[in-house]
C-alpha positions as CSV (number, residue, x, y, z in Angstrom):
1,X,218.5,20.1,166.2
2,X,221.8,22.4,165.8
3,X,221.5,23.5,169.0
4,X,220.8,19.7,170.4
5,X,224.4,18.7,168.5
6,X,226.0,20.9,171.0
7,X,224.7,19.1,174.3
8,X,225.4,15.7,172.5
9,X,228.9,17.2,171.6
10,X,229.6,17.8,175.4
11,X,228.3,14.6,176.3
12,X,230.3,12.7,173.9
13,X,233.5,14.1,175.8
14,X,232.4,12.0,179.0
15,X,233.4,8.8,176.7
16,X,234.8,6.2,179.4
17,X,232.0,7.1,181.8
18,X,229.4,6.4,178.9
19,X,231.4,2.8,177.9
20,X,230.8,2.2,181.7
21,X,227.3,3.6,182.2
22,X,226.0,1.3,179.2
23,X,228.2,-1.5,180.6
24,X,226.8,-1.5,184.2
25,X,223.5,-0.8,182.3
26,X,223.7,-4.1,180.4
27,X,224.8,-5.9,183.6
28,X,221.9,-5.2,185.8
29,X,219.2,-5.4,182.8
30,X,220.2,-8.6,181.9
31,X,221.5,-10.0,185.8
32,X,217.6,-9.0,186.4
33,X,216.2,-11.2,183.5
34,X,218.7,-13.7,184.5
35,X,217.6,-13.8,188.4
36,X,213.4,-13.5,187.4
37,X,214.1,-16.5,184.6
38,X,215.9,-18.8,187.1
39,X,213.5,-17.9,189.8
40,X,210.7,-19.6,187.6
41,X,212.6,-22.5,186.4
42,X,213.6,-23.4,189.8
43,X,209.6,-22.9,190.9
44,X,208.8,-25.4,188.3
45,X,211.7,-27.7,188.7
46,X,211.2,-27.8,192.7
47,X,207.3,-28.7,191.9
48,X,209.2,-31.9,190.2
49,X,211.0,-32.7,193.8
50,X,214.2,-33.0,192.5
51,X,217.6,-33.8,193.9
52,X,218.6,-31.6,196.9
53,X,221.7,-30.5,195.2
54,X,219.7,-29.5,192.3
55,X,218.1,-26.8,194.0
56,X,221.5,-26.0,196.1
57,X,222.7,-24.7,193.0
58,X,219.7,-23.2,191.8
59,X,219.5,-21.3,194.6
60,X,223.3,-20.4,194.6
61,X,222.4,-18.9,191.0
62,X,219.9,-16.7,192.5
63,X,222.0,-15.4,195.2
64,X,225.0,-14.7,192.4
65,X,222.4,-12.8,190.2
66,X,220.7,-11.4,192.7
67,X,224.4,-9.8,194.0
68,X,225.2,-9.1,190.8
69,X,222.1,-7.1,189.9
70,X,222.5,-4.7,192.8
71,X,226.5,-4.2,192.3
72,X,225.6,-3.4,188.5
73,X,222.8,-1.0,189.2
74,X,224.4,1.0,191.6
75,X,227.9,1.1,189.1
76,X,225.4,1.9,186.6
77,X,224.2,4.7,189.0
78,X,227.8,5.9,190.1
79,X,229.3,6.4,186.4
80,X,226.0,8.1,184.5
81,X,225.7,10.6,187.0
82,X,228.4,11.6,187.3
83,X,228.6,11.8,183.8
84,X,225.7,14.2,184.0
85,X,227.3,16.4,186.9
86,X,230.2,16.8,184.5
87,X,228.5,17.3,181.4
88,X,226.0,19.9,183.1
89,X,229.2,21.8,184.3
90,X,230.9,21.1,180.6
91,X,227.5,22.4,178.9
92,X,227.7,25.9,182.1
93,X,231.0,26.6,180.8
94,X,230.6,26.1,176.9
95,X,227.2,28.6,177.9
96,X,229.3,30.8,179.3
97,X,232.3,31.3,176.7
98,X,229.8,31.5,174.1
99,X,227.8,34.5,176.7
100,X,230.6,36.3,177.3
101,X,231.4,38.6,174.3
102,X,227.9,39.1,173.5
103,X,227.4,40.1,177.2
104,X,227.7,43.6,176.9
105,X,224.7,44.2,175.1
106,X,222.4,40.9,176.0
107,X,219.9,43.3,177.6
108,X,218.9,44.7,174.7
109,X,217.0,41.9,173.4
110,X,216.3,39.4,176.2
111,X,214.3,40.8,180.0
112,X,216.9,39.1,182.5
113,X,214.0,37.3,183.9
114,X,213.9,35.0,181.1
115,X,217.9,35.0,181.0
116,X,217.8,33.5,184.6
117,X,215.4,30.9,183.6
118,X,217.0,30.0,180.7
119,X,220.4,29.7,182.3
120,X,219.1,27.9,185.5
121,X,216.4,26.0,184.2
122,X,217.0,25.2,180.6
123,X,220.6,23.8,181.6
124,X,218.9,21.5,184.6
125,X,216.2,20.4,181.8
126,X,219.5,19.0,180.1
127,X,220.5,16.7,182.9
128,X,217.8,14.5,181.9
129,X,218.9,14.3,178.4
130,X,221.5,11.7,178.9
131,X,220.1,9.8,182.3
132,X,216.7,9.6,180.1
133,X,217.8,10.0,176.7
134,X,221.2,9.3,175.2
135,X,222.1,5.8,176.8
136,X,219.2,4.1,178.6
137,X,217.8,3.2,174.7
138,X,221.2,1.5,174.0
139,X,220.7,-0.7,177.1
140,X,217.5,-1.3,176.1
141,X,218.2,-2.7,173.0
142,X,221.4,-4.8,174.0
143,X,219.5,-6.2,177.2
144,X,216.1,-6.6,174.4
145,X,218.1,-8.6,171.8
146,X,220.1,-10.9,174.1
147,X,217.0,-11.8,176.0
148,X,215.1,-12.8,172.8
149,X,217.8,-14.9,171.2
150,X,218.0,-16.4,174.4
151,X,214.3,-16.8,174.7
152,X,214.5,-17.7,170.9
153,X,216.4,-21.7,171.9
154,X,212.9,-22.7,173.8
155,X,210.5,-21.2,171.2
156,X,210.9,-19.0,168.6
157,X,206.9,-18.0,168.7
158,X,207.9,-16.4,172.0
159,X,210.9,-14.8,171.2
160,X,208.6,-12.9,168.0
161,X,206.4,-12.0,170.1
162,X,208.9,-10.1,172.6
163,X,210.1,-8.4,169.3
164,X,206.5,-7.1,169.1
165,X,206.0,-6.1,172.4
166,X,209.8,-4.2,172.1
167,X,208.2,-2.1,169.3
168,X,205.1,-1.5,170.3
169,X,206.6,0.0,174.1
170,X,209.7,1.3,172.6
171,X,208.1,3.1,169.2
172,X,204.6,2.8,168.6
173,X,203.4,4.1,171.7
174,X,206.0,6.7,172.7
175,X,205.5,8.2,169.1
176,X,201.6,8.6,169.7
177,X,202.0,10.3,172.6
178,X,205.1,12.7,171.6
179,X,202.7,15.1,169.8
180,X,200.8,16.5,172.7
181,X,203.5,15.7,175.1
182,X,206.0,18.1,172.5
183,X,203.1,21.4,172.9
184,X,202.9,21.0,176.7
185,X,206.3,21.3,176.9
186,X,206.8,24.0,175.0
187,X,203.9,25.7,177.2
188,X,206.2,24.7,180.3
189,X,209.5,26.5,179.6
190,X,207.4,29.3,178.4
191,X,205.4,29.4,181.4
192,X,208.2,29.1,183.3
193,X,210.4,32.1,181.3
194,X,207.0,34.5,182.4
195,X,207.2,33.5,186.1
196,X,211.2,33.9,185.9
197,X,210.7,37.5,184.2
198,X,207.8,38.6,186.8
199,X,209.4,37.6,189.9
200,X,212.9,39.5,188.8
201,X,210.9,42.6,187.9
202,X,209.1,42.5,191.3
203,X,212.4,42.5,193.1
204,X,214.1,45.0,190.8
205,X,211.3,47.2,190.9
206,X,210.0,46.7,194.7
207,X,210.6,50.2,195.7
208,X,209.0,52.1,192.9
209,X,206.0,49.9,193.1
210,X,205.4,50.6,196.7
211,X,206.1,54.3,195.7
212,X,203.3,54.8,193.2
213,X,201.0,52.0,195.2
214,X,201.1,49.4,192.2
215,X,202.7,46.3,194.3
216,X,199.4,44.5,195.2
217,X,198.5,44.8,191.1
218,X,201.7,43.5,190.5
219,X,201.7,40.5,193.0
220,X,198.4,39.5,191.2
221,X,200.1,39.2,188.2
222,X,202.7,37.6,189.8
223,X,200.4,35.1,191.1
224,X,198.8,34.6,188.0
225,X,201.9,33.7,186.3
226,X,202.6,31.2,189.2
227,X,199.2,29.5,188.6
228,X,199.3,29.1,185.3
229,X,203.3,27.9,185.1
230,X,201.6,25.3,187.7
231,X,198.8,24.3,186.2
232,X,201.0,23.3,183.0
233,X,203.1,21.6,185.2
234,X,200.2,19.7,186.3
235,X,199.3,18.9,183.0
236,X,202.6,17.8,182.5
237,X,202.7,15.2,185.0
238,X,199.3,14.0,184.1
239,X,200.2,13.6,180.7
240,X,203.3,11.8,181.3
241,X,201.4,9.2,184.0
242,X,199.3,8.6,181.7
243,X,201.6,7.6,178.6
244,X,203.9,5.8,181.4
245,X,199.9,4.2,182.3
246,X,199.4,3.2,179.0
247,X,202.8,1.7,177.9
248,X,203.2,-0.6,181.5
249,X,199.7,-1.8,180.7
250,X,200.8,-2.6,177.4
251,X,203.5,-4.6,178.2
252,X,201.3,-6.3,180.9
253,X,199.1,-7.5,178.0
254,X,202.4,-8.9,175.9
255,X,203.3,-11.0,179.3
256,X,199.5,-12.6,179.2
257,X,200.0,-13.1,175.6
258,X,203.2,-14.9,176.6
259,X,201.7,-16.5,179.1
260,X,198.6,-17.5,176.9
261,X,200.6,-19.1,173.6
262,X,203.3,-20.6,176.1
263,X,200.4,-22.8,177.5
264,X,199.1,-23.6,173.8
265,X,202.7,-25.0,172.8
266,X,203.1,-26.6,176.1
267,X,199.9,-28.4,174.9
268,X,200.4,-29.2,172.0
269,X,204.0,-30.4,173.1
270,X,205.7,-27.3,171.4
271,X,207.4,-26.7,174.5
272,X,208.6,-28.2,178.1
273,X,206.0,-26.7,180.6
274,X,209.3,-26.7,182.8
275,X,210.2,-23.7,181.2
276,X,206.8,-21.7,181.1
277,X,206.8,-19.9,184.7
278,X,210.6,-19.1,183.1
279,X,209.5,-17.4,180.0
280,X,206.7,-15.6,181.6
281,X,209.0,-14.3,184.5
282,X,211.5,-13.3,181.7
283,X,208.6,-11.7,179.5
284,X,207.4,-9.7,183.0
285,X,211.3,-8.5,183.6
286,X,212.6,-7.6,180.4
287,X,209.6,-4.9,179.6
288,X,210.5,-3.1,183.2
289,X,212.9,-1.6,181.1
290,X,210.8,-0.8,178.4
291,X,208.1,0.8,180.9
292,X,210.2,4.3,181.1
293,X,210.5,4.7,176.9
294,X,206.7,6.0,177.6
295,X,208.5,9.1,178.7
296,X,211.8,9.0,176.4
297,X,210.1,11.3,173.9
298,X,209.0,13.7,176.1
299,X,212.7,13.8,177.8
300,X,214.0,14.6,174.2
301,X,211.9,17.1,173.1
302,X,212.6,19.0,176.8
303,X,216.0,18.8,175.7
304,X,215.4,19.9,172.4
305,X,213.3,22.5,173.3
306,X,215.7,23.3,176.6
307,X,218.8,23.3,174.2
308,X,217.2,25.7,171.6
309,X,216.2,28.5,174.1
310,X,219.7,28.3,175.5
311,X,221.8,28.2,173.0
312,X,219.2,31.0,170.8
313,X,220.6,33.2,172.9
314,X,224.3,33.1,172.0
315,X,223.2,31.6,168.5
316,X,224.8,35.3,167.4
317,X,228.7,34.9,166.5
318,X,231.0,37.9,167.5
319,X,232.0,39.9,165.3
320,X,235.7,38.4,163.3
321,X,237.8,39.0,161.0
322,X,240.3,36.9,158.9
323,X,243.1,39.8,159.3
324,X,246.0,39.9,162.3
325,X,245.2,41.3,165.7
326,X,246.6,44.7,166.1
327,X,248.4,45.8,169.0
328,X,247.6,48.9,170.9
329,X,250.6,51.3,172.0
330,X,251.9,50.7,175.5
331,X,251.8,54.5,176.3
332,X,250.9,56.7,173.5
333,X,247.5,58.8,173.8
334,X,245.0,57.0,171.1
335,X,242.9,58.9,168.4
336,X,239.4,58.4,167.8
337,X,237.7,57.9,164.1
338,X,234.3,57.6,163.5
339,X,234.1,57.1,159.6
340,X,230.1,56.9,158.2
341,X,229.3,55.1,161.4
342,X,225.8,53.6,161.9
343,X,224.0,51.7,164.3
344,X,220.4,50.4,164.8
345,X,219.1,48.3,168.1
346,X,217.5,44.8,167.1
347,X,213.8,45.5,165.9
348,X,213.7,48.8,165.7
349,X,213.5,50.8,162.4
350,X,215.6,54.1,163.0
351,X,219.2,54.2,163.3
352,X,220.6,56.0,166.7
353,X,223.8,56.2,165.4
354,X,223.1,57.8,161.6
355,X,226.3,58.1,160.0
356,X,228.6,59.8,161.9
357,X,231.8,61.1,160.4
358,X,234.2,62.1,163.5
359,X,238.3,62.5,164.1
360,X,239.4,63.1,167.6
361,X,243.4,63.5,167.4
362,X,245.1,62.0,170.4
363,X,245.6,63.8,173.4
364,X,242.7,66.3,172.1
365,X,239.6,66.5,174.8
366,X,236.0,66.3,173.4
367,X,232.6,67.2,174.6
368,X,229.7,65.6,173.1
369,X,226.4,67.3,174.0
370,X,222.9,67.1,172.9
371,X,219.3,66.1,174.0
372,X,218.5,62.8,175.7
373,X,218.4,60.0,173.0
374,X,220.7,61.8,170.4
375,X,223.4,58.6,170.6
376,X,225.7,60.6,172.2
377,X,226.1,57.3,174.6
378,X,225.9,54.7,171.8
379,X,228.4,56.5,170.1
380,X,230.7,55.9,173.0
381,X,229.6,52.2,173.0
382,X,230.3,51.4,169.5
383,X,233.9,53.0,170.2
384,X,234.0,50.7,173.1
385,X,233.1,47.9,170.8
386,X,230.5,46.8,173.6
387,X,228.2,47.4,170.2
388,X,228.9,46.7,166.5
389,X,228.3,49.0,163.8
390,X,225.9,47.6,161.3
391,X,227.5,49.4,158.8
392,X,230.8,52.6,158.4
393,X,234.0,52.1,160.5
394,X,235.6,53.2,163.8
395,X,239.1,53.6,164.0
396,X,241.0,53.7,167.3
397,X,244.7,54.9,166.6
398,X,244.1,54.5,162.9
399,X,243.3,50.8,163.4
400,X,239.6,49.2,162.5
401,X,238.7,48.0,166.2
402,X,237.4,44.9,163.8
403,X,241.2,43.8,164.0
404,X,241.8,45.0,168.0
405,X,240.4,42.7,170.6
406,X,237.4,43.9,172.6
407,X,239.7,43.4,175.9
408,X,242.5,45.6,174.6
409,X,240.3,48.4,174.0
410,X,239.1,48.6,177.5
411,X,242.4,47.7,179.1
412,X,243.6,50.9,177.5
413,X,240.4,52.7,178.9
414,X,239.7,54.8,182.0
415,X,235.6,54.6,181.2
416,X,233.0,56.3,183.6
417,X,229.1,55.5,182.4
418,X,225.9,56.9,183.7
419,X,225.4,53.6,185.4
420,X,228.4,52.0,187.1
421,X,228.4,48.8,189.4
422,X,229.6,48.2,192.7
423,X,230.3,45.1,194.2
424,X,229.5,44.0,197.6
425,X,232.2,44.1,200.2
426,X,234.3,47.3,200.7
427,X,235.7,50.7,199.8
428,X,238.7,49.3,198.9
429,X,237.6,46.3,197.5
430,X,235.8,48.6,194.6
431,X,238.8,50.8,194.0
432,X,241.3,47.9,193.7
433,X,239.6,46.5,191.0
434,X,241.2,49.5,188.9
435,X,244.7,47.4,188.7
436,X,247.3,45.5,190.8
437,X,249.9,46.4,192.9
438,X,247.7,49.6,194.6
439,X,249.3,50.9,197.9
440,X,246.9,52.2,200.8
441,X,248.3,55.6,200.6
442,X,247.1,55.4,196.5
443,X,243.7,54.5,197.6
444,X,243.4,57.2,199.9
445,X,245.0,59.8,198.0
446,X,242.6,59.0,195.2
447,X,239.3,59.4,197.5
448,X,241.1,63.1,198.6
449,X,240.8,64.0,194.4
450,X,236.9,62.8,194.6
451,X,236.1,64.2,197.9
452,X,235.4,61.1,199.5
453,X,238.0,61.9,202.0
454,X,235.7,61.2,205.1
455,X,235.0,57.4,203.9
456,X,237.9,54.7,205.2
457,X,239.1,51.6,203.1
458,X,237.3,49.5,205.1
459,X,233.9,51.2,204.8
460,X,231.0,48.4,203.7
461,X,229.9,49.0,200.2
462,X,225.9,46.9,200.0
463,X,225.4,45.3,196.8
464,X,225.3,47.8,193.6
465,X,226.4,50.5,196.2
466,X,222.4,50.4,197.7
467,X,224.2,52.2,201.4
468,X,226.0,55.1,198.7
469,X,224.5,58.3,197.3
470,X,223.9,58.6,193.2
471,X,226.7,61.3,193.8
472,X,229.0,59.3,195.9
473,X,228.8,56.1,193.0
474,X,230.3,58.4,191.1
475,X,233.2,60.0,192.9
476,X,233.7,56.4,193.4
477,X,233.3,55.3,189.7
478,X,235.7,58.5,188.4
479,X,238.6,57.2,191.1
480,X,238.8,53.9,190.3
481,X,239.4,55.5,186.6
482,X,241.7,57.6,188.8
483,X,243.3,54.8,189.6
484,X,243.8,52.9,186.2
485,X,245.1,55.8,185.0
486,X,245.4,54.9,180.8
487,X,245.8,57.4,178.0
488,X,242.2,56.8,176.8
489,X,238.8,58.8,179.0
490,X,235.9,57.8,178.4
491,X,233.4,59.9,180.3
492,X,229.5,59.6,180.0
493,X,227.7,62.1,182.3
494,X,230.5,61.1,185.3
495,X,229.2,64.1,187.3
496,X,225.1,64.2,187.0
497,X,224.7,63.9,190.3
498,X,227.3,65.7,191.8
499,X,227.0,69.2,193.4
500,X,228.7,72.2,191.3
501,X,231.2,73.1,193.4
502,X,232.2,69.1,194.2
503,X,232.6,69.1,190.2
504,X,234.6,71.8,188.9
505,X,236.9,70.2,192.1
506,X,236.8,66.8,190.6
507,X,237.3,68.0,186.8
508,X,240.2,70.2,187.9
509,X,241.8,67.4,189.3
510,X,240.9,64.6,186.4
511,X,242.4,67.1,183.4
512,X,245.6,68.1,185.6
513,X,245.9,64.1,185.4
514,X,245.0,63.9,181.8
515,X,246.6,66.8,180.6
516,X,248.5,65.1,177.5
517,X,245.4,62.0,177.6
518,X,242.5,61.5,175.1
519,X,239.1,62.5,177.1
520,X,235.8,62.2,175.4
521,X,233.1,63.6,177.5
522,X,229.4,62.9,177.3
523,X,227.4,65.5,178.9
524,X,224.6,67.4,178.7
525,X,225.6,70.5,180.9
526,X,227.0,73.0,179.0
527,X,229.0,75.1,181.7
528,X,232.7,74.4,181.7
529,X,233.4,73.3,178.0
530,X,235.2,76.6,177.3
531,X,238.3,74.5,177.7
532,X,237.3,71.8,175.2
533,X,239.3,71.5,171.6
534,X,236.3,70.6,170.1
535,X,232.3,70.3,171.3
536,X,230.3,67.5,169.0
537,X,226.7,68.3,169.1
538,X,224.1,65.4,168.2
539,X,220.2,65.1,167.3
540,X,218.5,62.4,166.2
541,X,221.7,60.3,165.9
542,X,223.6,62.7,163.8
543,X,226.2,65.6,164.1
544,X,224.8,68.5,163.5
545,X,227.5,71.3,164.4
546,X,231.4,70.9,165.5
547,X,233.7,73.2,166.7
548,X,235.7,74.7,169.7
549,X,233.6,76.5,172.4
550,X,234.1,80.4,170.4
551,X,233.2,78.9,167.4
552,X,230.5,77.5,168.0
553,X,229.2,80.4,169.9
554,X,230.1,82.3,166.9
555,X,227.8,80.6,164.7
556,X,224.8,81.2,166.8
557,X,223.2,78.0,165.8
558,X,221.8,74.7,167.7
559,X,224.5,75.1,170.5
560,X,224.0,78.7,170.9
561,X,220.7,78.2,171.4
562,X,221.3,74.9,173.8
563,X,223.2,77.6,175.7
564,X,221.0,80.6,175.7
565,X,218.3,78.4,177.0
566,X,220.5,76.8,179.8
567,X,221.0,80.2,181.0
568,X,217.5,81.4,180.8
569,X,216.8,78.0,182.9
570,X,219.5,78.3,185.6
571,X,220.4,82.0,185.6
């Protein structure tokens, strides 16, 4: 129910539009008891042939409450949704803040599939939790209680049994049919997260299905998790028919009951039969809003079960400390300290970062080599702070990055990753994003230094750069970090699919830029590190040899052999 608190935390802020949902609420509940109950007095009394201006004003009273009902409804209407529009929007944005600094590395432990349905669906789910949920039981009960000490001044063996008939369609019933109603929910939103997570990786993965001739297999299963998401939705309307069934027959029952003891006590002169057809009418009105609590516990437990897979996503709390934010410098180069440094993804029992000691001075340039899944990236991403280090420090300019904000660190960065997003619209839109104030003649200068010189500004760039080359996302990656221009590089294989020629061009141009810089390099080609201060070579998650170029050549030991192989591969 922690989760739960949070949705009825956002609600709460909506607190005149609540006071005036409830009001309009009470209005129309009890104008509709009010119009049914003077409907069947005046059909009695007008059996009596009374006094023309008797009924005149009888019928007046009908018009007034029948005016009054349909002004109160739709106020009622009006003020709780839009209640719900702004809470829903509230609840999007509180999702969001929350999302944000875990963002980074969300991918790691949910399929974005199920991310989509949880942030699409589980937040619609919520809409119903205060239109079904938070205030239609407080109108309920106000409309309830002033009808029976109403009912209460022409018998009090009629008012008892409305009290009956309030808990057997407001709690009895509703609480037998909450058990089964709670597992088919459950088997809805999980139905539903399968179908989310097959349709994405459908799209995602159209290409390489059609490739290796596994699209119709997949589209079965697709199908399959489309059937079966229906079928419990199915089962989800039958059940809640049914309950729905079951509670308007009940209170059905309680109006024949009404109608059977008002009959005895008009008999036995207990009661004026001129108000029977009244009480019965009010007995038939007042449970019309007790009909929908058949379906108020299965409303709550979709919002229970709705808020807890949302809000289990960000349930994780970043990372903070009690200590002052440090500053970065304005324009000094930053060292690097990795100090014990260790790192494990959720669920998995190896580290990939095993406790790495490291010092890169600032302005020094770094290579880090070594064979695919070595860390050599996560080690870039813990410095990043996109990850955390489960346990050991990093330091960036002899600060913890505990104490420097996440956005600080990457203002200060020029990063390049393996995998780098483009945005739909243009060449120029893409490189702007590096920082403000960028003249046209800076934009094109910077797609000379890449080799890009042949593209104009106004080139279309599809969605994640579909219309460019692997090579030409990352001539476009390295100048927008061109184009930022910072004291700290961070490069992780910026140039894997570029030609040889194209990236001894673009290297020669990125160090005579970052001459007096910090660059960390992840690579795994080993041609062209001669110039390096230092080469940090990785397996399994720890260092196992550092040293300039010569020196480690010297050694003849894991990077020699790295090297001797390289040459034996590619001549």
């Amino acid at each position: 129910m922690k989760e739960l608190s949070i949705v009825i935390r956002e609600v709460g802020r909506e607190k005149k539009d609540i006071l005036y949902s409830i009001l309009f609420g009470f209005l129309a509940g009890i104008t509709a008891v009010g119009l049914f109950a003077s409907s069947g007095y005046l059909i009695s009394k007008a059996a009596l042939m009374p006094p023309l201006y008797a009924l005149t004003v009888m019928i007046a009273l009908l018009k007034l409450f029948g005016l009054a009902r349909a002004v109160s409804r739709y106020g009622e209407r009006y003020f709780s949704h839009r209640a719900t529009f702004t809470i829903l929007s509230n609840l999007r944005v509180n999702f969001f803040e929350r999302l944000e600094p875990l963002a980074p590395g969300i991918f790691q432990k949910y399929r974005s599939g199920d991310l989509l349905a949880r942030i699409v669906g589980d937040v619609e789910s919520l809409q119903n939790f205060f239109l079904r949920v938070y205030y239609p039981p407080i109108v309920l009960i106000i409309v309830f209680l002033s009808t029976i000490v109403f009912t209460s001044f022409f018998s009090i063996y009629i008012a008892l049994v409305l009290v009956l008939g309030l808990l057997l369609t407001a709690l009895v019933i509703p609480a037998v049919f909450a058990y089964s109603q709670r597992r088919i929910d459950h088997t809805v939103r999980e139905r539903r997260g399968e179908l989310s997570t097959e349709v994405t990786e459908l799209l995602y993965g159209f290409r390489e299905l059609k490739l290796y001739q596994r699209l119709e297999e997949k589209e079965r299963m697709l199908i399959s998790s489309s059937e079966d998401y229906i079928q419990e939705q199915e089962r989800d309307g039958v059940q809640s028919m049914f309950n729905q069934s079951i509670n308007t027959a009940a209170s059905l029952m309680i109006s024949w009951v009404v109608l059977a003891l008002g009959a005895y006590l008009v008999i036995g002169g207990q009661l004026n039969g001129l108000f029977l057809a009244m009480l019965v009418m009010i007995s038939l009105t007042v449970f019309e809003n007790a009909t929908p609590m058949a379906a108020f516990p299965g409303h709550l437990e979709e919002s229970r079960r709705a808020s807890n897979r949302l809000y289990s996503v960000v349930k994780e709390e970043p990372v903070i400390t009690q200590e002052p934010k440090i500053d970065l410098p304005q324009t000094e180069a930053l060292s690097v300290d990795f100090r014990e440094a260790a790192y494990r993804f959720e669920n998995e029992g190896r580290n990939v970062i095993d406790g790495v000691t490291l010092h890169l001075p600032a302005g020094s340039k770094t290579a880090i080599v070594g064979p695919s899944g070595s860390g050599k990236s996560t080690l870039l991403m813990l410095m990043l702070k996109v990850l955390h280090a489960k346990s050991g420090k990093v330091l960036l300019a002899n600060h913890s990055i505990q104490n420097i904000e996440a956005e600080a660190i990457w203002q200060k960065s020029n990063v390049v990753l393996q995998e780098n997003h483009f945005f739909y619209g243009t060449i120029r839109d893409n490189l702007e994003m590096a920082r403000d104030g960028l003249s046209d003649e800076d934009l094109k200068s910077v797609l000379v230094k890449v080799r890009m010189s042949h593209f104009s500004l106004e080139d279309e760039v599809f969605e994640k750069g579909e219309n460019l080359s692997g090579g030409e996302k990352q001539r476009l990656a390295i100048a927008r970090a061109l184009l930022k221009g910072e004291r700290l590089w961070v490069l992780d294989e910026p140039t894997s699919s570029i030609d040889a020629l194209t990236e001894r061009f673009i290297y020669d141009e990125l160090f005579k830029q970052a001459v007096d810089d910090t660059v960390i390099l992840v690579s795994h080609r080993l041609t062209g590190l001669e110039a390096m201060d230092q080469i940090v070579v990785m397996e399994d998650g720890r260092i196992v040899e550092n040293g300039s170029f010569n020196e480690l050549m010297a050694k003849k030991g894991y990077f020699f052999e790295m090297k001797q192989i390289e040459k034996s591969v590619f001549g």
